[in-house]
C-alpha positions as CSV (number, residue, x, y, z in Angstrom):
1,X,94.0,131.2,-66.7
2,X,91.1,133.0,-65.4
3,X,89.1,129.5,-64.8
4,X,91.8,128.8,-62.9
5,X,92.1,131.4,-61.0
6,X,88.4,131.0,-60.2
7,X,88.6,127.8,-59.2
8,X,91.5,128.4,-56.6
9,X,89.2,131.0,-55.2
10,X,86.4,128.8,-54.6
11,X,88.5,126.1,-53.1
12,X,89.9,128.4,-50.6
13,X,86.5,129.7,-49.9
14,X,85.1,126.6,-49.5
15,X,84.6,125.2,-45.5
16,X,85.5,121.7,-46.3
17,X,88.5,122.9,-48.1
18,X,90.0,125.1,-45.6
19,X,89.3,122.3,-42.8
20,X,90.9,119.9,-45.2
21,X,93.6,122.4,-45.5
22,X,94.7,122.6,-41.6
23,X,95.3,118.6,-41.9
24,X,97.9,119.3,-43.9
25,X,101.3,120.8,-43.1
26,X,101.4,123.8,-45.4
27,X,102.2,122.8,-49.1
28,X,102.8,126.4,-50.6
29,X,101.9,128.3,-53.6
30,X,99.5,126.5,-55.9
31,X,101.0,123.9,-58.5
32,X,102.8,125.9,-61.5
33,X,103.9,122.7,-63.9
34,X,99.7,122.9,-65.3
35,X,99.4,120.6,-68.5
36,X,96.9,119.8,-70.5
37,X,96.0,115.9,-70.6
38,X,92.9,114.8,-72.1
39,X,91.5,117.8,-73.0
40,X,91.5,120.2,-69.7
41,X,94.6,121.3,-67.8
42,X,96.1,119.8,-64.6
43,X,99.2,119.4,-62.3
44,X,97.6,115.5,-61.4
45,X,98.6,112.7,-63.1
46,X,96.2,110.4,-65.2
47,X,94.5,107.3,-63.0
48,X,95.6,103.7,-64.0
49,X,94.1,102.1,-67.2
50,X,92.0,99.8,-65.4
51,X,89.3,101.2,-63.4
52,X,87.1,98.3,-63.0
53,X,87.3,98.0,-59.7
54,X,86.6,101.9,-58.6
55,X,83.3,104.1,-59.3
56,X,84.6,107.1,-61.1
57,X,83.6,110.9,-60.0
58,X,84.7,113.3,-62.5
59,X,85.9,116.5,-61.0
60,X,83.7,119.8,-61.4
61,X,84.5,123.0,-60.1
62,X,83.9,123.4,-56.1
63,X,85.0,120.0,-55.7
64,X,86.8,118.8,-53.2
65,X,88.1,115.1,-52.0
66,X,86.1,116.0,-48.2
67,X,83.4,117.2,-50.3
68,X,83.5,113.7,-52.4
69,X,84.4,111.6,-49.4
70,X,80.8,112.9,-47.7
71,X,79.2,112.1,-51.1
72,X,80.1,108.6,-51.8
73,X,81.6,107.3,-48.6
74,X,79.0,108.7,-46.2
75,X,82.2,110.4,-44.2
76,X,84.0,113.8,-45.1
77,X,86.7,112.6,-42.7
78,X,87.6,109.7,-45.0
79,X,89.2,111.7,-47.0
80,X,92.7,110.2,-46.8
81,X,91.2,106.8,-47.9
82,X,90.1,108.3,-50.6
83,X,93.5,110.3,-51.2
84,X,95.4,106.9,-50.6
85,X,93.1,105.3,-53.6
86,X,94.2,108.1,-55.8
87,X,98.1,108.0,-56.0
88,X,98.0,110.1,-59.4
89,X,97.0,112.8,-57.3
90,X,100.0,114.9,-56.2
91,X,98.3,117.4,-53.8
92,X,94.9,116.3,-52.1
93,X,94.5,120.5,-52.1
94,X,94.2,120.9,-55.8
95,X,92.2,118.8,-57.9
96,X,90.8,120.3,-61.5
97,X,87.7,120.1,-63.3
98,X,87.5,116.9,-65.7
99,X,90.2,114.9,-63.6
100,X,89.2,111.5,-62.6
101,X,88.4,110.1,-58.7
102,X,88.3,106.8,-58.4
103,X,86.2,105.9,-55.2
104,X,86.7,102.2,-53.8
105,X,83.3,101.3,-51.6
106,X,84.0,101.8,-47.9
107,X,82.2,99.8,-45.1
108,X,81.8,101.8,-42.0
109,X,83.5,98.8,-39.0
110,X,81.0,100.6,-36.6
111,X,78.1,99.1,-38.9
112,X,79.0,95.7,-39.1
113,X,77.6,93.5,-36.6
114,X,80.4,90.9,-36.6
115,X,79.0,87.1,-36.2
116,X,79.1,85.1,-33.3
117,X,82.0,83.5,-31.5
118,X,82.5,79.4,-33.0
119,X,81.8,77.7,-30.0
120,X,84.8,75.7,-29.5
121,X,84.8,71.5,-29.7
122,X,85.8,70.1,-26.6
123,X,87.2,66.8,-26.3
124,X,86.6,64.5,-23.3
125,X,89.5,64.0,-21.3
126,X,90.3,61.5,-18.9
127,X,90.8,62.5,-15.2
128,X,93.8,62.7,-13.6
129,X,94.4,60.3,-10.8
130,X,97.1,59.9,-8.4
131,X,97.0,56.5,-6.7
132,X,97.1,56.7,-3.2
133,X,98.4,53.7,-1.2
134,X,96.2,51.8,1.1
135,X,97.9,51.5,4.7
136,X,97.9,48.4,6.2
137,X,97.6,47.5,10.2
138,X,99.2,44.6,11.4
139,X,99.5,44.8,15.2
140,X,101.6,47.9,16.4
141,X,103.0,48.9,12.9
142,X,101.7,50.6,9.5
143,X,102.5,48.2,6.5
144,X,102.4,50.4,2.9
145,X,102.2,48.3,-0.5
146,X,105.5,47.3,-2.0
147,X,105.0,49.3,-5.1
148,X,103.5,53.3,-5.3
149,X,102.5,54.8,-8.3
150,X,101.5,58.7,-8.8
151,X,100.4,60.1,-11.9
152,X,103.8,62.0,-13.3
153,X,103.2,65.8,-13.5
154,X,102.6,67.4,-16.6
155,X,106.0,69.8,-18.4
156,X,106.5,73.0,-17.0
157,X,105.0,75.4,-19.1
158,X,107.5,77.8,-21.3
159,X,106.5,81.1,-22.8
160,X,106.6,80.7,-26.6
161,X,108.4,84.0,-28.3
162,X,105.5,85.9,-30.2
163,X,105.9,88.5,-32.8
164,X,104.7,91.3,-30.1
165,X,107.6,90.2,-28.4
166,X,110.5,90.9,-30.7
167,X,108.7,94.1,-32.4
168,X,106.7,95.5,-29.0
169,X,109.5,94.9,-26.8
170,X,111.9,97.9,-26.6
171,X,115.9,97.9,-26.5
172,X,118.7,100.4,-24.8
173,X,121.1,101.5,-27.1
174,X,124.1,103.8,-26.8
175,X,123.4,105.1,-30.3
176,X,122.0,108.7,-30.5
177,X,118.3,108.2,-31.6
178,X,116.5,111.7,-31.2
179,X,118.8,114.0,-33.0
180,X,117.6,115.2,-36.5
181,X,115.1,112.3,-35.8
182,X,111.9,111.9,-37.9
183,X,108.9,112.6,-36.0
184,X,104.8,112.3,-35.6
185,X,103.9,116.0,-36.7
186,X,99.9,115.7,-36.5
187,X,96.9,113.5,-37.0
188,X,94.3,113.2,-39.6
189,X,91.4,113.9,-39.0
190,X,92.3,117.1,-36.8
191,X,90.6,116.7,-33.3
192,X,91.3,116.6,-29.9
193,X,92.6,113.5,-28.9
194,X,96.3,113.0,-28.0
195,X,97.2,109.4,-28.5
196,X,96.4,106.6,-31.6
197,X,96.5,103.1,-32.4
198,X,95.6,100.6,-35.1
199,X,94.0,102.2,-38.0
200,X,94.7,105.7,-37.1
201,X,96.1,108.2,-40.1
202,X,99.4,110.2,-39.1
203,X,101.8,113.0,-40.7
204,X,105.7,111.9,-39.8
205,X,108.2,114.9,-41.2
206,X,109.7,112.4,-43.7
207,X,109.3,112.0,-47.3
208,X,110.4,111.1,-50.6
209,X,113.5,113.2,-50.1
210,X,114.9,111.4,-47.3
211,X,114.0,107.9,-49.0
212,X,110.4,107.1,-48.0
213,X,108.2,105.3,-50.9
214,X,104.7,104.2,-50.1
215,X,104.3,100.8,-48.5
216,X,107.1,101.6,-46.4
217,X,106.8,100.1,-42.9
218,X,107.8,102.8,-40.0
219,X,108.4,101.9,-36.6
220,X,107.1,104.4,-33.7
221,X,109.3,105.1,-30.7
222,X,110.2,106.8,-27.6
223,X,112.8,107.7,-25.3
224,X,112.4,106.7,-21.7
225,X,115.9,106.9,-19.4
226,X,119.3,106.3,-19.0
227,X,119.9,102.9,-17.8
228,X,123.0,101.7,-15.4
229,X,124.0,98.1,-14.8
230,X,123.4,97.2,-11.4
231,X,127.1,95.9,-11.5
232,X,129.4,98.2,-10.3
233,X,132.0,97.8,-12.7
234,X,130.0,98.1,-15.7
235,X,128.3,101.6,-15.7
236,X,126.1,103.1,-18.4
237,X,124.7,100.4,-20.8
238,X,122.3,102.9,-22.9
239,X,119.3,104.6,-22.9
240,X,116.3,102.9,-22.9
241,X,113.4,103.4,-25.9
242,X,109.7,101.7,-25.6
243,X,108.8,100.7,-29.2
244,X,105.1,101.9,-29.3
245,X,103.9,100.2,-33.2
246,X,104.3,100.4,-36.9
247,X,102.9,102.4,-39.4
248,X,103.1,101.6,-43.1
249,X,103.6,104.7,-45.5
250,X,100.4,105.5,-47.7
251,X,100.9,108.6,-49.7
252,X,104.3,110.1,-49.5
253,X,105.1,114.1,-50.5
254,X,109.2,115.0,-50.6
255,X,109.3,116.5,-47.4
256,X,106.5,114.2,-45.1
257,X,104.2,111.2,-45.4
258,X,100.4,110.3,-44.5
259,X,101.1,106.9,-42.8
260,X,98.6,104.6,-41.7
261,X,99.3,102.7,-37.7
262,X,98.7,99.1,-38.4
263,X,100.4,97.8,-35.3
264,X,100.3,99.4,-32.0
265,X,102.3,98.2,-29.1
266,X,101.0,101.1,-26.8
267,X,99.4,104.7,-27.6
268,X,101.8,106.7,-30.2
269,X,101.0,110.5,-29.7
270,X,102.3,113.7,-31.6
271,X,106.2,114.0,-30.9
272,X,107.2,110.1,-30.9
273,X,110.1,109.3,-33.2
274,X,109.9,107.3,-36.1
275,X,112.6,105.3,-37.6
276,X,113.0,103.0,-40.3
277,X,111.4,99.2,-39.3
278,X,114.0,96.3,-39.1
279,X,112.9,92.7,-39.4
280,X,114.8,90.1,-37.3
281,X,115.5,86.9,-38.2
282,X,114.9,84.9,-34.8
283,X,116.3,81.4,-34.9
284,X,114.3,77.8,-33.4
285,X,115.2,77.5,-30.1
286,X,116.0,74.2,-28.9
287,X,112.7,72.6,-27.5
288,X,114.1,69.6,-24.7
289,X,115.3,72.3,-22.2
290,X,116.2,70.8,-19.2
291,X,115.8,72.8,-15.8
292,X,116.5,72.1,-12.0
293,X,117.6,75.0,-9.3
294,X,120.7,73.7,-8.3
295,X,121.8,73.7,-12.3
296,X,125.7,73.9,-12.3
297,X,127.1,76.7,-13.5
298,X,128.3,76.6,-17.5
299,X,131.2,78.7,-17.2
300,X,130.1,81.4,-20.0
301,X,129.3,84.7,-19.9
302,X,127.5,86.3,-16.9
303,X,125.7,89.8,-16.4
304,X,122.5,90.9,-14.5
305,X,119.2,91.9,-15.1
306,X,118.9,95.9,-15.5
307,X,115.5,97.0,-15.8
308,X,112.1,95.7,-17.0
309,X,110.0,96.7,-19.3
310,X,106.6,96.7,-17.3
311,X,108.2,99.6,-14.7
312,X,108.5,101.8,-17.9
313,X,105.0,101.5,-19.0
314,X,103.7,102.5,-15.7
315,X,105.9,105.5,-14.9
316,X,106.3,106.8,-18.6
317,X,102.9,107.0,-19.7
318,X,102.7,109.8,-22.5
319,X,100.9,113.3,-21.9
320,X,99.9,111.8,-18.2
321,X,101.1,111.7,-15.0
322,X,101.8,108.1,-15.2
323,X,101.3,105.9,-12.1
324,X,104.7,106.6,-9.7
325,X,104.4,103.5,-7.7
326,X,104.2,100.1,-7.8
327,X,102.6,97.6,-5.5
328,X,104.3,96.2,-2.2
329,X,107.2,98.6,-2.6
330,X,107.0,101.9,-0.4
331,X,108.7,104.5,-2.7
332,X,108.2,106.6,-6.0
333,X,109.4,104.5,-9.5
334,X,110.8,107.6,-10.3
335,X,112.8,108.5,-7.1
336,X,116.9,108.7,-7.3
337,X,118.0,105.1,-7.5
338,X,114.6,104.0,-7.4
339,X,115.0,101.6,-10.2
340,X,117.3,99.3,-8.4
341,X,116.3,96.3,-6.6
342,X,112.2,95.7,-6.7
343,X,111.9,99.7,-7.5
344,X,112.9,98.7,-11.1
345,X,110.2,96.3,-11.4
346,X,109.5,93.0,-10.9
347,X,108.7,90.4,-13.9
348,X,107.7,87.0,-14.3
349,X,106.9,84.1,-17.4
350,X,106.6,85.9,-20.2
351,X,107.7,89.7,-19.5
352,X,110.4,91.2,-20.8
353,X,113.6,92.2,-19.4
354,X,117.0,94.1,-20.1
355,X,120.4,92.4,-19.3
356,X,123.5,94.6,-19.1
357,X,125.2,92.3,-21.8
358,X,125.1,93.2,-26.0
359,X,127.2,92.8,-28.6
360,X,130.4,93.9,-27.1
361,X,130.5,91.0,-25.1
362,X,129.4,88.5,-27.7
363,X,125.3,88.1,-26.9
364,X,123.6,87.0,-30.3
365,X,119.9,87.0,-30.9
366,X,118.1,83.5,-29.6
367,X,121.1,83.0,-26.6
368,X,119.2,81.7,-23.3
369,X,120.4,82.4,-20.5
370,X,119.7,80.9,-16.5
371,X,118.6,83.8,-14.2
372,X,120.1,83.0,-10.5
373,X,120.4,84.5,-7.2
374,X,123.6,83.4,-4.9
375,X,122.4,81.6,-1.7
376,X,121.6,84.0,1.3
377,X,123.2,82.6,4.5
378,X,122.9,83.5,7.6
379,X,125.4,82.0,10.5
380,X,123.2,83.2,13.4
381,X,119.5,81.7,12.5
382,X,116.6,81.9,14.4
383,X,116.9,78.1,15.9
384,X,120.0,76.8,14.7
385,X,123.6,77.9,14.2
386,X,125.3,77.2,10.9
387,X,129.3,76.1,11.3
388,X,131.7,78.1,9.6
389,X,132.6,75.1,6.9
390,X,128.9,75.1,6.5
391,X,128.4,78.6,5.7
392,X,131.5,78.4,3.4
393,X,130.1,75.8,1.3
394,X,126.6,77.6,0.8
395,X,127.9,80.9,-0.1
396,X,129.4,79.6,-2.6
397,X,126.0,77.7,-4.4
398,X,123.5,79.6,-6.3
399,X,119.6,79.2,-6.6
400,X,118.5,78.8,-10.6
401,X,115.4,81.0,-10.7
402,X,114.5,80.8,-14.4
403,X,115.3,81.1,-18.1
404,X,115.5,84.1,-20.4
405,X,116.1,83.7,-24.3
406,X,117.3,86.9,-26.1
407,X,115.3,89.3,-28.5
408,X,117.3,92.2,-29.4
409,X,121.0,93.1,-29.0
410,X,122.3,96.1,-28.7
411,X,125.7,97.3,-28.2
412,X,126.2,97.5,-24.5
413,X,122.2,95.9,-23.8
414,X,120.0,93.1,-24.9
415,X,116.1,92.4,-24.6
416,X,114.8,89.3,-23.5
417,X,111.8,87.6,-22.5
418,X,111.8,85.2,-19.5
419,X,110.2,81.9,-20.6
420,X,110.1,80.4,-17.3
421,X,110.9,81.7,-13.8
422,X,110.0,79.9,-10.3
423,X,109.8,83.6,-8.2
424,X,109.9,87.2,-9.5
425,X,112.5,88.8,-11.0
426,X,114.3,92.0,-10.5
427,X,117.3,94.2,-11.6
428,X,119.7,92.6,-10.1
429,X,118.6,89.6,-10.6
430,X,122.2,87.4,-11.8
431,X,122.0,85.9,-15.6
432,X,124.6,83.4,-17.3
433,X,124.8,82.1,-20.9
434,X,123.4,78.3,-20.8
């Protein structure tokens, strides 16, 4: 009792202790369930069988893991690698004389000088030609050949659906999100930075007790706005939530977890919410999709475009003042009513979108939809006047724009990504099933 009493002295007195210590929401009194396994007593488990793999430090008094981080892995601040490697132990404050470390060898990424870029194999290609006729004079007239031929023009291309799109993309949900949420709660190593991405080591206030094991995937978000439909009729549809990565679980304590960020979508910062990772099963779309801008119209469901997502990464950046305005559009992206109309954003191929359609109305992940506008006409224009049967008839076409295919779908909200689109797009923007 008195070597242990000793021992918890020396740790607290120790400087890498009590800096390891402040990484660490606070875990208590000292461990009381002490047994005594291979000769000397402990509250830590013993490390698997096979070692073979690890070099082995065995623990004498003053030890600490920053203090055998520094040793063997040339870094005091790797110590939640090192805690990672060593699941039997329960608390990375209290480690005993006699119990086993097991240090895997660590290469420092900043040392590595990585090899050169391949230099890609280039096949020859043939050019392309387009033939042009040869004209022809015969007296007053122009005579063209009987036949012209003009090298066809290649597919348009079409924005393939990546895995950043279905997991980086965001959703607006009418579900409540934020209350008794689990959040970031600090980072590890303590310093001053505010915001993390891939490889970075984080505290989220979950644990074992709410039904987190280790290798548990996490995904990092954060609340943005309410979102209305620009339809009148329709209202609310949800408020909106960036997606900012995932982080998979690497040692987990009852009431939080040390999780490792190995997919960022954008910065995650101290106060994001965390919520359990869902994997979705996205279906083959259809590749022979035809396209013209007169496309009839199908007759299924229609709604509009309600926001996109590359307005919200602008005016939302975390712990900044985020950029207010957007090019060619005179007011503040965070005005009243400034997300209507081009103040919302404006998106092309390959951006993602929100539609004021989700599950209520039948939307299922992988529909495509056509984005449209309805023909502008104007009776008086500038050198011709349009008759009234004329201006009947072209009110009632519509202009096909682009394609979306679906992502996510919410209850009153999907995602989408626009695969192709002929001009920008914009709340508003009209969008019916194909």
């Amino acid at each position: 009792m008195k070597t242990l009493q000793i021992l918890t002295i020396l740790a607290l007195l120790s400087p890498a202790a009590a800096m390891a210590r402040q990484t660490i929401p606070d875990q208590g009194a000292p461990p009381a369930n002490l047994e005594q396994r291979n000769g000397h007593w402990t509250a830590n488990a013993a490390p698997p069988d096979d070692t073979s793999d690890f070099q082995v430090h065995t623990v004498v008094r003053g030890d600490t893991l920053w203090a055998i981080a520094r040793t063997y892995m040339d870094d005091p601040f790797l110590w939640p690698q090192l805690w990672e490697a060593n699941e039997h132990i329960v608390n990375p404050h209290w480690i005993y004389p006699d119990d086993l470390i097991l240090i895997r060898p660590v290469t420092n990424i900043s040392a590595v000088v990585p090899p050169p870029p391949p230099i890609p194999e280039v096949e020859p290609q043939e050019p392309r030609v387009v033939q042009i006729p040869t004209l022809t004079r015969r007296g007053d007239y122009v005579v063209t050949p009987d036949q012209i031929v003009f090298d066809a023009p290649e597919p348009r291309p079409v924005s393939p659906v990546k895995s950043s799109d279905l997991y980086c993309s965001g959703f607006i949900t009418t579900r409540d999100m934020e209350s008794g949420s689990t959040q970031v709660i600090g980072r590890v190593p303590p310093g001053e930075g505010l915001m993390f991405a891939d490889g970075s080591y984080l505290y989220v206030s979950r644990g074992s007790d709410d039904g987190v094991s280790p290798g548990d995937i996490l995904s990092a978000i954060r609340p943005t706005r309410n979102v209305e439909s620009p339809r009148d009729d329709v209202g609310r549809i949800g408020k909106h939530y960036l997606e900012l990565g995932q982080m998979r679980a690497v040692v987990v304590q009852p009431s939080f977890s040390l999780v490792r960020i190995v997919h960022s979508c954008a910065e995650i910062t101290v106060g994001d919410t965390v919520m359990e990772f869902n994997e979705i099963d996205f279906p083959q779309l259809p590749p022979d999709r035809p396209f013209s801008p007169f496309m009839p119209s199908s007759g299924k469901t229609t709604g509009a475009v309600a926001m996109t997502l590359g307005i919200l990464h602008t005016a939302y950046a975390p712990n900044l003042g985020g950029i207010t305005t957007i090019a060619g559009y005179r007011g503040s992206v965070r005005e009243e009513g400034a997300f209507e109309g081009i103040g919302g954003g404006i998106a092309a191929g390959g951006s993602i979108v929100y539609l004021d359609l989700g599950a209520d109305e039948g939307v299922r992940t992988g529909d495509i939809f056509v984005i449209y506008r309805p023909m502008s006409v104007d009776g008086e224009d500038r050198f011709v006047r349009i008759p009234r049967e004329g201006q009947q008839l072209l009110s009632t076409t519509r202009h096909v724009i682009g394609e979306l295919v679906v992502l996510k779908v919410e209850e009153r909200a999907a995602t989408a990504l626009i695969t192709f689109s002929s001009d920008a797009v914009s709340p508003g923007d009209l969008v019916e099933l194909r």
